[in-house]
C-alpha positions as CSV (number, residue, x, y, z in Angstrom):
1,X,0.2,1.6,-0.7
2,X,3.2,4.0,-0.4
3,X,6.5,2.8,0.6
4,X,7.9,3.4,4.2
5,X,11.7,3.7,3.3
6,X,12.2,3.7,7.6
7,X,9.9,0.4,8.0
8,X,12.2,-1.1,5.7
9,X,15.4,0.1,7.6
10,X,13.9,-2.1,10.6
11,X,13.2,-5.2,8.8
12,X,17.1,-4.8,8.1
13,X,17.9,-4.0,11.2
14,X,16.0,-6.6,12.7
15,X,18.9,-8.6,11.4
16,X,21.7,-6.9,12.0
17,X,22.5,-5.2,9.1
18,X,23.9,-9.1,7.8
19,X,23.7,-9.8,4.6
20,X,23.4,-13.2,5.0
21,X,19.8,-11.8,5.9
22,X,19.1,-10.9,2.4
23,X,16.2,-13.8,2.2
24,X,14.5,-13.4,5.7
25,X,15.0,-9.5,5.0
26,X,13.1,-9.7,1.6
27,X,10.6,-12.0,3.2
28,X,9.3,-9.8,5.7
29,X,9.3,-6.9,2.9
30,X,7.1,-9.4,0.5
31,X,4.7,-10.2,3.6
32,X,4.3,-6.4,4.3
33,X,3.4,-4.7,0.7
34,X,2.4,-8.4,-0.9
35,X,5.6,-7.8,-3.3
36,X,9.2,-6.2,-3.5
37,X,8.5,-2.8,-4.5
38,X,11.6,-1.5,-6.4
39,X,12.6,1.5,-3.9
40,X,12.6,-1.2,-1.1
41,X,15.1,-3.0,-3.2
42,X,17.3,-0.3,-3.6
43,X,16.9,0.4,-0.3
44,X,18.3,-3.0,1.0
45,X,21.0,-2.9,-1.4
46,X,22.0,0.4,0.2
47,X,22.1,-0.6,4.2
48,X,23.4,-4.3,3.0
49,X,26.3,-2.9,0.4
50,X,24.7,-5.5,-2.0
51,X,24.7,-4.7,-5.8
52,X,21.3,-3.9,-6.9
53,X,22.0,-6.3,-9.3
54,X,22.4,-9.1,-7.0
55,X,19.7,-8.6,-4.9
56,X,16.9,-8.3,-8.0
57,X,18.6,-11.9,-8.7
58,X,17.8,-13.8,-5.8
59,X,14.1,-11.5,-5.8
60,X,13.8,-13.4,-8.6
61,X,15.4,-16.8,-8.3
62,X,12.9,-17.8,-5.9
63,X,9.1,-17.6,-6.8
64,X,7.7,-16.8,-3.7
65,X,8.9,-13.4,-4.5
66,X,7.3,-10.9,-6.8
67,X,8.7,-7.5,-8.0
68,X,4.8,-6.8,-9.5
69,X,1.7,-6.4,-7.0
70,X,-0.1,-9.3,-6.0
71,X,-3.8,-9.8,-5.1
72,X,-4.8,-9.8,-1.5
73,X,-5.1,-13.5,-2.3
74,X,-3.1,-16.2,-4.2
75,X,-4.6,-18.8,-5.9
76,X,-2.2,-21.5,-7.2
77,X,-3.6,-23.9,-10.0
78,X,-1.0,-27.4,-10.4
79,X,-0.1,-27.8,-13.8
80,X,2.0,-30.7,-13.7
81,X,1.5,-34.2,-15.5
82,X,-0.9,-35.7,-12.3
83,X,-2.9,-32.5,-12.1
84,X,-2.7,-31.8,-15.6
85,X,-4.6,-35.2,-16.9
86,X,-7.2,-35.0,-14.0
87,X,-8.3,-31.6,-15.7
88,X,-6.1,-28.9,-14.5
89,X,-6.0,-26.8,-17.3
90,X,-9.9,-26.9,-17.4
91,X,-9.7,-25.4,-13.9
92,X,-7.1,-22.7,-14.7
93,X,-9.6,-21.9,-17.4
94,X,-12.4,-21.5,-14.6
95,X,-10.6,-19.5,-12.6
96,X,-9.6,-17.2,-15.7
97,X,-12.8,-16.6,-17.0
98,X,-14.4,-16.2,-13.7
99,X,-11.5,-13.5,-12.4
100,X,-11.5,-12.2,-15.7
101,X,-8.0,-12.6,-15.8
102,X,-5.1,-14.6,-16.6
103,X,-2.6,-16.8,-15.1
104,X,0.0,-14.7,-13.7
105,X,-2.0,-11.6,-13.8
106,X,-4.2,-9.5,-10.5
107,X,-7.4,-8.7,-10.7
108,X,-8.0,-4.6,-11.2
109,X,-9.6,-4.1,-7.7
110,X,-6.6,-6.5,-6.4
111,X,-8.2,-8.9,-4.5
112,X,-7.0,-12.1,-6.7
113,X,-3.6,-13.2,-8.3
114,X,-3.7,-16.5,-10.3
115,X,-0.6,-18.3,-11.0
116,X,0.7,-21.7,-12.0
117,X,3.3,-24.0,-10.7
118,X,4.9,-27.2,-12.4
119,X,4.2,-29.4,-9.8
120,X,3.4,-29.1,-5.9
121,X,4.2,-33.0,-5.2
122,X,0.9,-34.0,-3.9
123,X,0.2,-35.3,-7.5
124,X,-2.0,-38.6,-4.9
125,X,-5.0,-35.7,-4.3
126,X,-4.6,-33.8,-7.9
127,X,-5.7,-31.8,-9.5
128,X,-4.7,-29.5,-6.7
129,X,-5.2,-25.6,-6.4
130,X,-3.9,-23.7,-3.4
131,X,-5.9,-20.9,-2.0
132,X,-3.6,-18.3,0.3
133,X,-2.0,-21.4,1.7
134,X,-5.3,-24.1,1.6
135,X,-4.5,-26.5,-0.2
136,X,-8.2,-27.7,-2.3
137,X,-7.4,-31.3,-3.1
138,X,-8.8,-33.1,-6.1
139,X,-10.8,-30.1,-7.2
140,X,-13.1,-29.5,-9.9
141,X,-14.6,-26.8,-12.4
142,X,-17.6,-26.9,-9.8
143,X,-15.3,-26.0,-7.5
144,X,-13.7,-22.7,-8.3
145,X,-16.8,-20.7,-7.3
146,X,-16.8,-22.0,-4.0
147,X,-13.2,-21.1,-3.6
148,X,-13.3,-17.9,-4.6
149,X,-17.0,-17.2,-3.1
150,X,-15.1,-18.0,0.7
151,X,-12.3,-15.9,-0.2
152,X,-14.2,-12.7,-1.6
153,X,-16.3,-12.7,1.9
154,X,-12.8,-12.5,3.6
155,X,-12.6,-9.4,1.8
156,X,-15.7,-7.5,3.8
């Protein structure tokens, strides 16, 4: 997907050109290429009159931004304590050997990123895995097929 320098200019201007901005700015980048592509980066820092520097710091202070491409879909496996002893690392293992990949990594024909968070604080229904926002509560090894089986027929 190539870069439109000018459709980033309007997600900028949409706010004004304030650099208090920078997050909802970067936001609306991430939702449109599915990461921060580093041109659009330098482009922001350009229009704001941020430091490069500055911006790639908050890009990657908060995880919901990602300077590599992600999958057309996010699947989140829990790997904190709750999850964890229910058999969370068993399902990160699923979802690896049935993407073919591993955690932090995209599939090659991107329609998958797997990643891992510490906790998501609904430790009550764990293990948990979230799937493009849907959260799958107390899931299991049996379950990863039918997660990914609803999300590949999304892709057609």
């Amino acid at each position: 997907m190539a870069v439109e320098i000018q459709k980033v200019k309007s997600f900028i201007a949409r706010y004004k050109n304030e650099k208090k901005a920078l997050i909802s700015i970067l936001q609306d980048i991430q939702a449109e290429y599915n990461y921060l592509p580093q041109e659009t980066l330098r482009a922001v820092a350009e229009c704001l009159n941020i430091p490069l520097i500055d911006i790639i710091g908050v890009a990657t202070f908060y995880r919901t931004f990602s300077l590599k491409p992600r999958g057309k879909h996010l699947i989140t496996v829990c790997s904190g304590t709750a999850c964890h002893v229910r058999g969370g690392l068993k399902i990160l293992n699923e979802f690896e050997k049935k993407l073919n990949i591993k955690a932090g990594e995209t599939t090659k024909d991107r329609q998958f990123t797997l990643e891992t968070v510490a906790c998501l604080g609904c430790c009550a229904i764990g293990p948990v895995v979230v799937a493009d926002n849907n959260y799958h509560a107390q899931t299991s090894i049996r379950a990863v097929d039918s997660i990914l089986k609803k999300y590949r027929k999304r892709k057609k």
